[in-house]
C-alpha angles and dihedrals in degrees: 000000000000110000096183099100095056087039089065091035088058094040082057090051123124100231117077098212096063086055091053094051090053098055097043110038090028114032095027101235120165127268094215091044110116099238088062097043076054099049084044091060085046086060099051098060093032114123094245095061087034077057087046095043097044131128096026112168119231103273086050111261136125116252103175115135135347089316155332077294098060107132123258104343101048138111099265088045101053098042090059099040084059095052094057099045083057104256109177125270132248095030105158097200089077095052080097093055096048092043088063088047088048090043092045090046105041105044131123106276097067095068097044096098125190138200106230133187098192150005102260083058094050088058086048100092136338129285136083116305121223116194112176090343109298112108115242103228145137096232093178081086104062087026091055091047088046092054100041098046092045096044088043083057086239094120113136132172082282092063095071083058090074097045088050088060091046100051095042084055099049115125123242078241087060098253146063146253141195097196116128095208117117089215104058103109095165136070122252124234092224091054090049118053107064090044089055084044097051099043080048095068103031083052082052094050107037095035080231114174105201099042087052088055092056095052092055086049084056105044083062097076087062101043102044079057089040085238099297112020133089120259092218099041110019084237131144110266094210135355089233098061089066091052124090132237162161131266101341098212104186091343139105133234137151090259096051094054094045084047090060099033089065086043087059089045089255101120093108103056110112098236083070082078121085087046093053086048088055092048089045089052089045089072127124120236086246088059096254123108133229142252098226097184130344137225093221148052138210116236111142091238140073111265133137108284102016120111128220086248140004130273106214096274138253118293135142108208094032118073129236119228091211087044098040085042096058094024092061083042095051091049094040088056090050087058094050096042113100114242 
């Protein structure tokens, strides 16, 4: 299908940050060339990060909510939501913001590890749960914060402490899972992907080795399910994974996993491909791509579940710029990858 008309549609568009995501994951522009580093400053000072960034208090940091959890306006939230529109690295201003990512994450708690026998007990005290020795945590926390801190160019000694509980709490499988339950025995696709995202791009800044070993453990629990599937049936996992969103948040979708796996450089194995093949079938007849449900509303105020600024909607015969924008880069990475 020619994808040309929505291309220029999305090159006219008035976020910059649409525009951003076109020229580089579509058209292949470079990241150093002067025109991005442009568009990426453009970015900085646009109103929809001026929405994201709101209500700062006067030593920088976020106080929405009850938290830097606070979903979907905290801290936590809003750090990772710029990373991924393309705001510019190294911005100082927003050291505030990573240092209470880096304080939540890495408190104390998280290292105080149990022994438990059942779920009512993991619910008992805080701490880090450990049921036939696999940890019982939700690992996207410290893995969104990861990915957002390193790809924001904010990372300090503190950054590989992160990595350090990540990788401590990684499954024999290669993930990781939050599930009480003594019998989960297998990682979930939600805990995972923001921790894979995260170890991704510190391996690509830092060359480590290690770290680069245990991405490629934890993109196989999306691979061996070609990145919606069971292993046992073929069958779709859940109906939401083939839907499209976003942003995803904590949440899993096939765009979001081909999004990452072209992040860790995986775009190209073939077990990529039945996924690819779904999104590909997903296009509008005028070349976008559509939001089919959606992980946030839009309220004007700060409750559980409503973002700083809206997202383009839900529709299933209108495309979504955010959606159409990743979507084309996802597919236009899977054309370039070698086999």
């Amino acid at each position: 299908m020619d994808t040309t008309t929505q291309v220029d549609g999305l090159l006219a568009s008035s976020e910059p940050s649409v525009r951003y995501k076109v020229r580089v994951g579509v058209l292949g522009e470079s990241e150093s060339s002067r025109s991005i580093r442009a568009l990426r400053r453009g970015i900085r000072t646009s109103p929809r990060v001026g929405a994201l960034l709101a209500g700062r208090a006067a030593d920088g940091r976020l106080l929405r909510g009850l938290g830097v959890y606070q979903k979907w306006q905290g801290a936590h939230w809003v750090m990772a939501a710029l990373a991924d529109l393309g705001y510019p690295p190294g911005d100082r201003e927003l050291v505030p913001m990573r240092d209470q990512l880096l304080d939540a994450w890495l408190a104390p708690e998280w290292y105080d590890e149990f022994e438990c026998p059942s779920k009512a007990k993991a619910y008992s005290r805080r701490g880090v749960p450990v049921m036939h020795g696999r940890y019982r945590r939700c690992a996207s926390q410290q893995g969104n914060a990861l990915y957002a801190i390193v790809t924001l160019g904010l990372a300090d000694e503190r950054t590989a402490a992160l990595v350090e509980r990540l990788l401590h709490w990684q499954w024999p499988d290669g993930g990781w899972n939050c599930d009480k339950d003594p019998s989960a025995d297998s990682s979930s696709f939600m805990e995972t992907l923001t921790p894979l995202r995260g170890l991704a791009a510190f391996a690509r800044h830092t060359g480590d080795a290690r770290v680069a070993e245990a991405v490629r453990r934890a993109a196989s629990i999306f691979l061996e399910r070609e990145l919606f599937k069971r292993r046992s049936t073929g069958t779709v996992i859940r109906g939401e994974f083939t839907q499209l969103h976003y942003p995803l948040y904590w949440h899993y979708d096939i765009l979001g996993g081909l999004k990452v796996m072209g992040e860790a450089g995986l775009i190209g194995d073939p077990r990529c491909t039945a996924a690819l093949e779904l999104l590909a079938g997903k296009q509008l007849p005028d070349g976008g791509f559509p939001a089919e449900a959606r992980h946030y509303k839009v309220t004007g105020g700060v409750e559980l579940g409503a973002d700083a600024v809206d997202w383009g909607g839900t529709s299933k015969r209108v495309a979504n710029p955010w959606v159409t924008a990743d979507a084309l880069s996802v597919l236009a990475a899977a054309e370039l990858a070698p086999a």
